[in-house]
C-alpha positions, 0 to 999 in steps of 0.5 A: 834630181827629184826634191820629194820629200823623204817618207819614213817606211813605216806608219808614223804615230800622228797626233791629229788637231781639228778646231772648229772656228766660227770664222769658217764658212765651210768647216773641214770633216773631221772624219775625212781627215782622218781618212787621208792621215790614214791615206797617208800611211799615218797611224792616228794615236790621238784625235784632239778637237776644239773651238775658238773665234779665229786663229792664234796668229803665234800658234793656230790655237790657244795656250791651253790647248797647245799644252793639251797637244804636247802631253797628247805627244808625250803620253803617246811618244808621237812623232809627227802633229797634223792639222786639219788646216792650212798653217801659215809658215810661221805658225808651223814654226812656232808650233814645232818649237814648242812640241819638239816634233814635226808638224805637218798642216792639210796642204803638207799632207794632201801633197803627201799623199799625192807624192806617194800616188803617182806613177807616171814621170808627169804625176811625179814632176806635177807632184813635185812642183806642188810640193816646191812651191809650198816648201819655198814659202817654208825655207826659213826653217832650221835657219831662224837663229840665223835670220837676222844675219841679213844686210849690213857689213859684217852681218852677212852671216852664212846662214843667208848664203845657204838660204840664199843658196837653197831657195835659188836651187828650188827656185831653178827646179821649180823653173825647170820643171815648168818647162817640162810641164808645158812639152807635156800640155803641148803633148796633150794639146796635139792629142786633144787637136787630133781626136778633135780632126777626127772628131773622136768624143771624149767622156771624162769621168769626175768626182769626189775621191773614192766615189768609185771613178776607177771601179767604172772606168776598169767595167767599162773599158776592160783596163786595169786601173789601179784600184783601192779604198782609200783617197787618192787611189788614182792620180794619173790620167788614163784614157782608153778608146772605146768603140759602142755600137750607137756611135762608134769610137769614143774616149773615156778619161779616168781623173783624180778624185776631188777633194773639199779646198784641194789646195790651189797648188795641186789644181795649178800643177795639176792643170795640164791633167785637168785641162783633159777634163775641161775639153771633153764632149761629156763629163760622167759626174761620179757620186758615191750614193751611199754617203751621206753627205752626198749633195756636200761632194757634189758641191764641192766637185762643182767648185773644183770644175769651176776652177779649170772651166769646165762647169758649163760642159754637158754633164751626166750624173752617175750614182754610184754604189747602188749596191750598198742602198735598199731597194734600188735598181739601176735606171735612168733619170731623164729630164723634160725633153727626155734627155739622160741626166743621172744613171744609178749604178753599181760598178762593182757589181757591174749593175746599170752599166748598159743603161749608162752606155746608153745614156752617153750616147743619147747625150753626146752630140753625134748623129746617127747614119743608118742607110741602105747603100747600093756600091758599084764594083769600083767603090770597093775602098769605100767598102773596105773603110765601112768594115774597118769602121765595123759599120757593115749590118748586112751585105748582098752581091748581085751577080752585076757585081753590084753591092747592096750594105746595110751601114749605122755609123756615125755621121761624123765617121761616115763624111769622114770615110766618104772624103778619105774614099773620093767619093761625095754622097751623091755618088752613092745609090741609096736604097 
């Protein structure tokens, strides 16, 4: 049984509510909500803006514009008001009483949007935990007339029992669920263990949404990620091996996009795909260099890395995008000790990808073994492993039977195939 919340199949006509309160440190942009009420598959009919101190503890806003709002909702017969803030649960039902529609605030429709991106049965299930735990804050609605039917001989109205009876039924979802989520992140730990035996890196790809993650994880691994410009295109992790030339096989993780005050319901049930992120040898930051409030985006993917712990992994900056800038080439930004620290690409027109490939390799941790070997006849299985490793340069036979290989592998790769073969280094004749 899934709880989601029922979508209309058509774009709803939304009337959207931005305030600018002088209590904000950090204001939300009014333009990127516009995009996710877009996102969201709303149709935006009227833009309401203002100014107050701080919230209306009844209604958000003030008397004056709570009646701007409703004849916006009459004049454009809008069947849904979004906020371009967190509501609490009262607020919401103050507001819809007095609008005689639905009112939806920022948490509702980031939940929304994510509801309608997943495709995976874990997205669904992360999605729907979100959206259980902010609804079970909520289930007083369409029961206020009966609220105060609580306690007492003959006041235990029926209205408390199907309270009663719909917050039990999400809180056993919700429980359900959990457990659900924890076989997943066992799931992931036993992968994350076993690429860690194997000592497989992992790059996880991170940004802001719609920096364009999923355009370069697609050029870089030949996968088919789905792709669009709109936010939250990717909510699913996808992870493909990838073997490079300088290191052998590595793994890339596409992530979802982050998003300014992602809600911490979404970072929670999210975790277990964060948690991917937050293990990897190398975290490619993707930046849309074209935006203008790029340095805002960093930030904020900074506070979100924070969250989940991972803000102190090495991390490589990618600038994507380049295409829609002037006069600049793909190249790499190195540090003092010459260390990569950025890449300026462009994934869509597959501009600076080698550079990038480069730069991961310099900054992961894996040193290189490039050697001339000298193999007796009775080493074959050792031959064979460097092969499947495609690790081979270059191969002479002497007529004694004696192999003369060219091997570049990684060191890690090349104990690993000495230990599977028996063999110890000093059994090896190294030219």
């Amino acid at each position: 049984m899934s709880l989601f919340f029922e979508r209309p199949k058509s774009g709803e006509r939304a009337v959207l509510v931005h305030i600018k309160l002088n209590s904000e440190s950090e204001p939300e942009d009014p333009r990127e909500f516009e995009e996710l009420v877009i996102s969201a598959g709303g149709d935006p009919v009227e833009f309401l803006t203002g100014s107050r101190p701080s919230p209306s503890a009844k209604f958000f806003v003030g008397s004056g514009k709570l009646e701007e709002i409703s004849a916006a909702v009459k004049s454009a017969d809008a069947q849904l008001v979004i906020f371009n803030h967190n509501l609490s649960p009262s607020q919401e039902r103050n507001i819809e009483a007095e609008l005689k529609c639905r009112v939806l605030d920022r948490t509702g429709l980031i939940l929304d949007i994510f509801a309608q991106r997943a495709r995976t049965h874990e997205g669904k299930l992360q999605v729907e935990l979100a959206q259980l735990q902010h609804l079970s804050s909520r289930l007083v609605r369409g029961w206020t007339h009966l609220e105060r039917q609580r306690g007492g001989i003959g006041n235990r109205g029926p209205g408390e029992t199907q309270l009663e009876s719909d917050r039990r039924m999400v809180r056993d979802r919700i429980k359900a669920i959990k457990q659900r989520l924890d076989k997943v992140r066992k799931q992931r730990d036993q992968g994350r263990r076993a690429r860690t035996k194997s000592e497989i890196p992992t790059v996880s790809l991170v940004g802001y949404t719609n920096a364009g993650k999923s355009t370069l994880f697609n050029k870089l691994t030949s996968a088919d990620v789905y792709v669009a410009d709109q936010l939250f295109a990717t909510l699913d992790p996808t992870m493909r091996r990838l073997d490079l030339a300088e290191l052998g096989p590595v793994v890339f993780a596409d992530t979802v996009g982050f998003i300014s005050h992602l809600p911490h319901r979404l970072v929670d049930a999210f975790r277990a795909t964060l948690e991917e992120a937050a293990s990897s040898n190398l975290l490619m930051h993707v930046v849309d260099a074209s935006a203008g409030d790029r340095s805002v985006n960093i930030v904020r993917v900074n506070e979100v890395l924070k969250e989940i712990n991972a803000h102190d992994l090495p991390t490589l900056m990618i600038y994507n995008k380049i295409d829609l800038l002037d006069e600049v080439k793909p190249h790499i930004e190195r540090n003092e000790e010459g260390i990569p620290i950025a890449v300026w690409v462009s994934a869509l027109a597959g501009e600076g990808l080698e550079l990038l490939l480069q730069a991961v390799v310099e900054c992961l941790p894996n040193k290189i073994v490039h050697q001339h070997l000298q193999l007796q006849p009775s080493q074959g299985a050792f031959r064979a492993a460097l092969y499947s490793q495609k690790a081979v340069l270059s191969e002479q036979s002497a007529e004694s039977g004696v192999i003369n290989l060219e091997v570049k592998l990684a060191e890690s790769d090349f104990l690993r195939l000495l230990k599977n073969s028996g063999l110890k280094l000093e059994d090896l004749v190294t030219l």
